[in-house]
N, C-alpha and C positions, 0 to 999 in steps of 0.2 A: 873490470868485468869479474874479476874473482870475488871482489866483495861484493857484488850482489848476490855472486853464485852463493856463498857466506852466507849472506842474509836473508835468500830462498831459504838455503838449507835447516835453517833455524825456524823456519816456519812448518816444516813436519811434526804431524802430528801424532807421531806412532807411541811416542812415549809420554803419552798422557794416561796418569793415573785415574781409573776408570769403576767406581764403585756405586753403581743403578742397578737400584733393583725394581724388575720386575716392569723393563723397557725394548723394544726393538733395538739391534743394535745401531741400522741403520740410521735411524735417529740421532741417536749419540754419534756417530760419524761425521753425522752435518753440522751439529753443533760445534762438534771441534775446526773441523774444517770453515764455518761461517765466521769462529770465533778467532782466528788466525790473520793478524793484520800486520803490515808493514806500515810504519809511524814516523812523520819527523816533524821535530819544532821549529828550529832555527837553523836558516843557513843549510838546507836539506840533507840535515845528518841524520841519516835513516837507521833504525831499530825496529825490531819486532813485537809484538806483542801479541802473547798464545794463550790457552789454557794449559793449564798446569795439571790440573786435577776436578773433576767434576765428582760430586757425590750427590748422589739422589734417589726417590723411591717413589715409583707412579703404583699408583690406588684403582683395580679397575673393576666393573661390577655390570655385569653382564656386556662385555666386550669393551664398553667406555669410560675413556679414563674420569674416574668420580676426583682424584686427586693427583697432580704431578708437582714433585719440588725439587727442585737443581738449587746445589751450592755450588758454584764454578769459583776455581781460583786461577787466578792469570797471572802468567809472569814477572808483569809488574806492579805484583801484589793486591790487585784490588780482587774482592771477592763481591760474586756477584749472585744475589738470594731470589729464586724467581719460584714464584707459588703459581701453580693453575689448579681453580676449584670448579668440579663439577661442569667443566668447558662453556664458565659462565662467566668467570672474574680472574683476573690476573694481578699480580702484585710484583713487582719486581725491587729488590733495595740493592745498592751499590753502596759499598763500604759503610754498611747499616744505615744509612740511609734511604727513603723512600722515595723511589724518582720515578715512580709508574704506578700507577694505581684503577681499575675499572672494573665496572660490576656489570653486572645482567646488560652483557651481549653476548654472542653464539663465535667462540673458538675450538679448533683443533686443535691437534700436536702442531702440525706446520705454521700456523696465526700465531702458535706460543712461542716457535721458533722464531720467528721472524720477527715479532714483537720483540723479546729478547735481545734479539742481535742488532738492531735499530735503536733502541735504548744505549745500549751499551755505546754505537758509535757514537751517538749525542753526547754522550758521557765526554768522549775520547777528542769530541770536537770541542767543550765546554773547556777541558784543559790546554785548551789549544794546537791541539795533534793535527795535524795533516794525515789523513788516511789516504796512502796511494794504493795498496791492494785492501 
């Protein structure tokens, strides 16, 4: 029981380094929070896996975002590159690599979010992670 409590408690997100400009903060709240997983490989030895630090700057021009890009670093080092253009195309790269890519359809901030963090578990499931939370 104590090491879950443990292994909860490592998934707070207060101390994530937070450098967005020119976003709701809300926003970035849910990202860390969506971004926040509990992971195991073998033999159900469970670890976390969080954001560490997010850097980014949304673009907006007459109320909407014309440009958003999040560099997210997670504690088990993978950095993760996500572009939203003109809430028309998205791009997403994981450890420089391109694992998302789509043009001329109709996104928000939340279709970006939620795109993002759906990638990313595929990412997590690709390495063979068991994602319990």
């Amino acid at each position: 029981m104590i090491k879950e409590f443990k292994l909860f408690e490592n998934l707070l997100v207060d101390d994530v380094v937070i450098n967005v400009k020119n976003v709701d903060d809300n926003f970035i709240n849910m990202i860390k929070n969506d971004l926040a997983f509990i992971v195991y490989k073998v033999k159900k030895k469970y670890t976390h896996i969080r954001a560490s630090k997010i850097d980014g700057d949304f673009s907006e021009l007459n109320g909407d975002v014309i440009k958003a890009h999040l560099t997210i670093k997670m504690t088990n080092k993978d950095v993760i590159d996500a572009v939203l253009i003109e809430n028309k195309s998205i791009d997403i790269e994981i450890n420089g690599n391109l694992v998302y890519s789509i043009d001329n359809d109709n996104f928000d901030l939340e279709a970006f979010k939620n795109k993002l963090v759906k990638v990313y578990k595929e990412h997590l499931t690709e390495l063979k992670y068991k994602i319990e939370r």
